[in-house]
C-alpha positions, 0 to 999 in steps of 0.5 A: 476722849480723855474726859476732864470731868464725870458726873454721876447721877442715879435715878430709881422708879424711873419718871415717878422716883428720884434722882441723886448725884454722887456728890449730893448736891442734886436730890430731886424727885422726878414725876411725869408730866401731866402732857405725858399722863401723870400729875406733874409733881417733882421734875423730869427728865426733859426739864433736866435736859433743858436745864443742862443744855441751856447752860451748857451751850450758854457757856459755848456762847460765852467761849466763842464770844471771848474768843472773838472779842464780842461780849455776850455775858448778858446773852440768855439760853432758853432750851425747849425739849419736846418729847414725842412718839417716833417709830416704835418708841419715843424721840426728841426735839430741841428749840434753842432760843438766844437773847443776844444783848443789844450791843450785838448786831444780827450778823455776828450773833447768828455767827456766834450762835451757830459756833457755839452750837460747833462748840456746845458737848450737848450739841455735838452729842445730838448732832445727826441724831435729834432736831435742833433748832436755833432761834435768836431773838 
């Protein structure tokens, strides 16, 4: 892959410490989850990964809608990132939900929804390798 862009991020203290992006423009403190046992102060990584695929796949929406000549610039990506125990360690799932605009029938969204689920890098990465569900509402 010739990458076109790289982030970097630190993290330190893991789930209890604070994470930082190489440019500055991300400095948050993270905290774990009161589902997971802590007190749910600062943010984690699962609403970090939420965060990032949603936009993410938002965008591949976006794409696949221009390309086939449907607007979907109101269309909104919910993610919900569950993390669970799976064998020895820890696994995740992914419910994508996307609200379509009205203008869009049933048909073309799911097929532009599952295109842009083609698309979407955060898609491609947890292809084979997490559960992810699509749900259009």
């Amino acid at each position: 892959m010739d990458a076109l862009y790289t982030a970097v991020a630190t993290a330190t203290h893991g789930r209890e410490g604070r994470t930082v992006s190489s440019d500055g423009t991300l400095d948050l403190a993270l905290g774990m989850p009161e589902g997971l046992g802590g007190n749910g102060q600062g943010t984690n990584p699962e609403q970090l990964f939420a965060a990032g695929y949603a936009a993410c796949f938002g965008s591949a929406l976006g794409l696949v809608g221009r390309q086939a000549k449907v607007d979907v610039s109101d269309a909104a990506v919910t993610a919900e990132v569950s993390i669970g125990k799976q064998g020895e360690g820890f696994g995740l799932a992914v419910t994508l939900r996307v609200e379509l605009p009205d203008s869009v029938d049933e048909a073309t969204g799911r097929k532009l929804v599952e295109q842009a689920h083609q698309v979407c890098p955060y898609s491609n990465a947890t292809r084979g390798n997490i559960e992810v569900d699509l749900v259009i509402e």
